[in-house]
ROVEX-774797 format. One record per atom (N, C-alpha, C): residue in three letters; atom name; x, y, z. Coordinates in Angstrom, 3 decimals, m for minus. Example, Ala and Ser with C-alpha at 12.3 -4.5 7.8 and 13.67 -1.06 7.14 Angstrom:
residues 2
  vovo  keti         u         v         w
   ALA     N    13.190    m5.690     7.800
   ALA    CA    12.300    m4.500     7.800
   ALA     C    13.200    m3.300     7.800
   SER     N    12.850    m2.250     7.080
   SER    CA    13.670    m1.060     7.140
   SER     C    12.900     0.030     7.870
end
This chain:
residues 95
  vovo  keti         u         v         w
   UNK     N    m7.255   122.422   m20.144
   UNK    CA    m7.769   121.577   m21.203
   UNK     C    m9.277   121.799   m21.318
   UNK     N    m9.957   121.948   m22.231
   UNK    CA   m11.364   122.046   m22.334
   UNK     C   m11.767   120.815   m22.783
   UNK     N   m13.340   121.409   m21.943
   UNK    CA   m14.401   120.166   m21.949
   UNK     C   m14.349   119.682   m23.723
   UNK     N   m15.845   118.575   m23.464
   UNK    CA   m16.098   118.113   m24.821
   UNK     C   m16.965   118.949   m25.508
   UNK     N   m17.408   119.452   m24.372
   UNK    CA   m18.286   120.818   m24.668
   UNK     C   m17.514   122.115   m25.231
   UNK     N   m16.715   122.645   m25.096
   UNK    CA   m15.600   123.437   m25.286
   UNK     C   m15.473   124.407   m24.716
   UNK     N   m16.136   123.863   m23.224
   UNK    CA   m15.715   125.173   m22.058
   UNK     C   m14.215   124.848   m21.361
   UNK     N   m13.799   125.802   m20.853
   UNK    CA   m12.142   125.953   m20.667
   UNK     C   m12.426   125.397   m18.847
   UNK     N   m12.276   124.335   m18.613
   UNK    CA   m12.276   124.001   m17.151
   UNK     C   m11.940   124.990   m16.205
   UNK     N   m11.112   125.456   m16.492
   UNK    CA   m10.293   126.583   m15.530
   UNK     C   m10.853   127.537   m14.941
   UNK     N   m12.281   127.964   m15.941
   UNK    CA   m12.732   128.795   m15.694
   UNK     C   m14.628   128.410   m14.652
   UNK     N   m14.608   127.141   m14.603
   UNK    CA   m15.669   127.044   m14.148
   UNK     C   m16.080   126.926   m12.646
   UNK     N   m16.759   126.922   m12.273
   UNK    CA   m16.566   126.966   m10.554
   UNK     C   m16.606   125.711    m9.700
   UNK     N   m16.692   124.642   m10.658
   UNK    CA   m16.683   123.365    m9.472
   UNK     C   m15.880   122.177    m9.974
   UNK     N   m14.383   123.063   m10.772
   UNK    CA   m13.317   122.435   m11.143
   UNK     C   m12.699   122.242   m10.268
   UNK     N   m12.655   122.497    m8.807
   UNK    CA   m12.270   121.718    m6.976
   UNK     C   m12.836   120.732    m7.058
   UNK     N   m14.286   120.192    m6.883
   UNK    CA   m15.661   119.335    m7.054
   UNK     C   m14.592   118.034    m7.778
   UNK     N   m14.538   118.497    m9.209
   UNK    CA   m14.973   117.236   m10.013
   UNK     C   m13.566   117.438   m11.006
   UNK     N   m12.767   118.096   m10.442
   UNK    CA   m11.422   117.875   m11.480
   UNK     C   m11.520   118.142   m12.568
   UNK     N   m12.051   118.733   m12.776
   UNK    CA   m12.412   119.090   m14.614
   UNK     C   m13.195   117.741   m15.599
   UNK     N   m13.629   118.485   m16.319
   UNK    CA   m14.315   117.017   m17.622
   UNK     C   m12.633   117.238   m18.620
   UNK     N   m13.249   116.173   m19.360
   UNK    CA   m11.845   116.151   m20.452
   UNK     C   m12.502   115.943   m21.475
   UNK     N   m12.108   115.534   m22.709
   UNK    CA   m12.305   115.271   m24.178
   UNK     C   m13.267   114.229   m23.888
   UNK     N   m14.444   113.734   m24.872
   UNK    CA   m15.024   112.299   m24.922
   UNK     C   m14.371   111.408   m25.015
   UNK     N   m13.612   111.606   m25.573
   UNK    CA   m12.399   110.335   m25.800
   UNK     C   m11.299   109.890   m25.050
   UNK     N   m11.216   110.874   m23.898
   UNK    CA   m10.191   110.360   m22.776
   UNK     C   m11.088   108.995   m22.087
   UNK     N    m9.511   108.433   m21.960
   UNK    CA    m9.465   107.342   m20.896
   UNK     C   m10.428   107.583   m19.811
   UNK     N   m10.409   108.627   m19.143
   UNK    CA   m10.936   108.836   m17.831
   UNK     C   m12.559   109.021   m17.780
   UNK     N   m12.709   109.705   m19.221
   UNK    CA   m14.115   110.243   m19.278
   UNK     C   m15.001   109.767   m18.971
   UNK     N   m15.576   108.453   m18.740
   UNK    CA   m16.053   107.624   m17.811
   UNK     C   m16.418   107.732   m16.586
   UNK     N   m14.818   107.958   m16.007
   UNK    CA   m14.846   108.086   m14.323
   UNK     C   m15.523   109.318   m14.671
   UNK     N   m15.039   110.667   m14.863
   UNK    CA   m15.347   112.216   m14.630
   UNK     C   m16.526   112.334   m15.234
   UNK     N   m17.586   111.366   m15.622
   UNK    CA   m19.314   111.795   m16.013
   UNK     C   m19.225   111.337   m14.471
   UNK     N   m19.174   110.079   m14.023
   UNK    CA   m19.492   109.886   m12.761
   UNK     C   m19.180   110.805   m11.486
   UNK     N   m18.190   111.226   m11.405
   UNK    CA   m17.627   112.462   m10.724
   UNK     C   m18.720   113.472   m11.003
   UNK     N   m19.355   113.798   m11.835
   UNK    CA   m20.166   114.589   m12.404
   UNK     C   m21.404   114.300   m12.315
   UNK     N   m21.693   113.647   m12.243
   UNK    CA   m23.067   113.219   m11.927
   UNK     C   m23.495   112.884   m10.438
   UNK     N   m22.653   112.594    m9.958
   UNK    CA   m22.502   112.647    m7.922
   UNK     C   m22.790   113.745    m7.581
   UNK     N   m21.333   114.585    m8.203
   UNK    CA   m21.777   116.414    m8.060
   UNK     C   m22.895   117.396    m8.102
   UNK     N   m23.258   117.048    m8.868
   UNK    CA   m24.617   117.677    m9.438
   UNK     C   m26.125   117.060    m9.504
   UNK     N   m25.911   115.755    m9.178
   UNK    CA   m26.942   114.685    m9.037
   UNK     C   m27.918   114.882   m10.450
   UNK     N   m27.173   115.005   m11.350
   UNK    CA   m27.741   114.507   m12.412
   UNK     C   m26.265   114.292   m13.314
   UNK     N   m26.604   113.940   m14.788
   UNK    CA   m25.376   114.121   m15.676
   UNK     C   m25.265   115.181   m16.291
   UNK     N   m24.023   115.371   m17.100
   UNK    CA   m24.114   116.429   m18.465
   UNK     C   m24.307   116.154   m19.466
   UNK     N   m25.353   116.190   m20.092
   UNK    CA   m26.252   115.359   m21.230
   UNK     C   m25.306   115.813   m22.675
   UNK     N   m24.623   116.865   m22.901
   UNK    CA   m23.508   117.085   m23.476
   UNK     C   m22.093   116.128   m23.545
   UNK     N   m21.615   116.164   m22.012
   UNK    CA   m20.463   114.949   m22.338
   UNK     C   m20.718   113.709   m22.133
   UNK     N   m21.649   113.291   m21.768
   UNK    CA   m22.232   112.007   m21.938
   UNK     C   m22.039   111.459   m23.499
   UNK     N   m22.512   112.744   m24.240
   UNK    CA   m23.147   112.027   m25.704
   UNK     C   m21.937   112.420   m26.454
   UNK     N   m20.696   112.865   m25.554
   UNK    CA   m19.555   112.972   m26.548
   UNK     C   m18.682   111.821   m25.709
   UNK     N   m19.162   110.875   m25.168
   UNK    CA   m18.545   110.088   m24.491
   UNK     C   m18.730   108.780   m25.232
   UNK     N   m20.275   108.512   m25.265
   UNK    CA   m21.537   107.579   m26.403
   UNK     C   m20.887   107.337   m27.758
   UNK     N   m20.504   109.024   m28.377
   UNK    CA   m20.231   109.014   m29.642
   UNK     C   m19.310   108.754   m30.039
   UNK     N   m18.011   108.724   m28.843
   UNK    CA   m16.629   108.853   m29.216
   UNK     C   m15.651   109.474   m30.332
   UNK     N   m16.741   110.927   m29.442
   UNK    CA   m15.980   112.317   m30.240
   UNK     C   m15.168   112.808   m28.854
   UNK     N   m13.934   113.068   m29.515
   UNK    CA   m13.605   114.280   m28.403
   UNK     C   m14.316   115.480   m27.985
   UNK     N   m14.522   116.449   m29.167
   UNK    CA   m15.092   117.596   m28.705
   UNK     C   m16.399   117.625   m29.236
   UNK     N   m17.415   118.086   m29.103
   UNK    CA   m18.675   118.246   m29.817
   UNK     C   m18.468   119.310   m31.201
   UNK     N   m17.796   120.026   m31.524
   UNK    CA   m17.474   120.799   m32.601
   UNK     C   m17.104   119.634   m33.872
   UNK     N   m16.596   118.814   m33.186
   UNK    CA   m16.221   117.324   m34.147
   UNK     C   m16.595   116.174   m34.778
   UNK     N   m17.843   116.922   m33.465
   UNK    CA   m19.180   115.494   m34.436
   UNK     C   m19.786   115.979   m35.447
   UNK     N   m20.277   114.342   m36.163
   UNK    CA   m20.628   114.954   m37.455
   UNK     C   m22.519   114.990   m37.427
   UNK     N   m22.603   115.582   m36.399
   UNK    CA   m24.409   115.520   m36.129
   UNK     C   m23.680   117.352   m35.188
   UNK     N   m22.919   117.955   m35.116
   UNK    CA   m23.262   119.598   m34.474
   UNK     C   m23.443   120.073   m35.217
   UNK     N   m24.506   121.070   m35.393
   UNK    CA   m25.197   121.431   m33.814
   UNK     C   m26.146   120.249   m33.820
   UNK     N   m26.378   120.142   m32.642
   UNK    CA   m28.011   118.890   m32.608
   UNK     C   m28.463   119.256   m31.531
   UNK     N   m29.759   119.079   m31.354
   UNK    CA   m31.073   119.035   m30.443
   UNK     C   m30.584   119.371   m29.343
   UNK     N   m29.826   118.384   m28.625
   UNK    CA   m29.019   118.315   m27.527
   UNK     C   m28.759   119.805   m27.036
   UNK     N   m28.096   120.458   m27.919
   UNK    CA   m27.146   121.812   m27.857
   UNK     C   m28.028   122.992   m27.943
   UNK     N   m29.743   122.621   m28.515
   UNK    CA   m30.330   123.784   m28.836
   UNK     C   m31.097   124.034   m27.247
   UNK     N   m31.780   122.581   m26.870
   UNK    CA   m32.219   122.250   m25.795
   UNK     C   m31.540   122.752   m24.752
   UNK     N   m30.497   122.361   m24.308
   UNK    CA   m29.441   122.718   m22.879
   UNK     C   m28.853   124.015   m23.136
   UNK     N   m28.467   125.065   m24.603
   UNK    CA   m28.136   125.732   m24.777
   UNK     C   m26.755   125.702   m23.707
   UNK     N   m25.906   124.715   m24.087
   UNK    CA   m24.624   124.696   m23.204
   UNK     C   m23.384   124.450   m24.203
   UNK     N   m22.558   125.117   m24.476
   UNK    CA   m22.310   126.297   m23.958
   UNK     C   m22.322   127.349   m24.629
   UNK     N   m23.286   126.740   m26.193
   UNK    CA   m23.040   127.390   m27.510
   UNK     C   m24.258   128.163   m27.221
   UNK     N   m24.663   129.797   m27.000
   UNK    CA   m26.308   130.079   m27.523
   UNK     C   m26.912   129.487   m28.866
   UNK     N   m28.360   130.108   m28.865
   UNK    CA   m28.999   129.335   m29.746
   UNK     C   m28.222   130.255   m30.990
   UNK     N   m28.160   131.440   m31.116
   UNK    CA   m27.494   132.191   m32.043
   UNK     C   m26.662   131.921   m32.990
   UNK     N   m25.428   131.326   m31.693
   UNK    CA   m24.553   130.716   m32.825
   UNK     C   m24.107   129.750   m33.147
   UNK     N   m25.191   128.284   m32.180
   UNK    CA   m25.445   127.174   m33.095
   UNK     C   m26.047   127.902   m34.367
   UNK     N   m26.852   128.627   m34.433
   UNK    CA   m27.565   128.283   m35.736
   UNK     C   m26.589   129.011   m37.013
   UNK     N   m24.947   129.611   m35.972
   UNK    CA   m24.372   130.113   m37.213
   UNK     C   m23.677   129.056   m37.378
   UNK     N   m23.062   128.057   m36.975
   UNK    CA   m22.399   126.572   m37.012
   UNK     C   m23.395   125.404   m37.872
   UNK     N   m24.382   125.962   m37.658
   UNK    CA   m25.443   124.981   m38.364
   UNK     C   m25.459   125.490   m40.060
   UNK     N   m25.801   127.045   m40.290
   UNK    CA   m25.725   127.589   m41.686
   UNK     C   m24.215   127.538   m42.057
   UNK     N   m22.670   127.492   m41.206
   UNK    CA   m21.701   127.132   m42.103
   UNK     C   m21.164   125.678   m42.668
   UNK     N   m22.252   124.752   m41.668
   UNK    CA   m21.716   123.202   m41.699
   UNK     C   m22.784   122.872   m43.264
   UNK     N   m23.832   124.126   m43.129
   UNK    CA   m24.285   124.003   m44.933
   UNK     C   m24.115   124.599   m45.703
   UNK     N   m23.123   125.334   m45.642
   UNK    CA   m22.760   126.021   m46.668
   UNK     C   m23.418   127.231   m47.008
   UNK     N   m23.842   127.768   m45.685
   UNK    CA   m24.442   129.032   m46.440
   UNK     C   m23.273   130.660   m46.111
   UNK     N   m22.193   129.990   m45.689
   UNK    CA   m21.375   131.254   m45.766
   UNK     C   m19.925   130.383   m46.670
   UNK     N   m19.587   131.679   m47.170
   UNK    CA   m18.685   131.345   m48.369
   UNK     C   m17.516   132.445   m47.718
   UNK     N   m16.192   131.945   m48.151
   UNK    CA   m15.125   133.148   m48.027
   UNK     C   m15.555   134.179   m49.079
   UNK     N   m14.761   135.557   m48.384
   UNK    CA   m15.133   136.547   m49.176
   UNK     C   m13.510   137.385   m50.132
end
């Protein structure tokens, strides 16, 4: 299941640690910032604010890309936020 971030748990290295993150919107997501924040002794300023917002994924809110994502560059580069940013305005069209 992937994060809120839309990294694939499976693949990360301290999915032993902290059981994976889940959607913002799970039940649990709560407990697993805390799990997460023990771990790492800080939070993930990413699923926190998809926790806040009560978005599942960050692709879903209606503020991506934002600050947040350019700042932490997690897990999107700046590259292609800024191609998520020019299609959420319309600057690419089907061809």
């Amino acid at each position: 299941m992937p994060a809120a971030c839309g990294i694939a748990c499976e693949i990360c290295g301290f999915i032993e640690e902290c059981g994976g993150c889940v959607p913002g919107t799970d039940p649990q997501a709560p407990e697993r910032a805390q799990a997460l924040r023990r771990m790492m002794g800080a939070p993930c300023p990413v699923f926190e604010c998809a926790i806040k917002k009560k978005v599942d994924y960050c692709l879903r809110c209606s503020e991506f890309p934002c600050e947040r994502h350019y700042r932490w560059e997690i897990p999107y580069s700046k590259r292609l936020l800024d191609i998520f940013k020019d299609w959420k305005e319309g600057k690419y069209t089907k061809a």
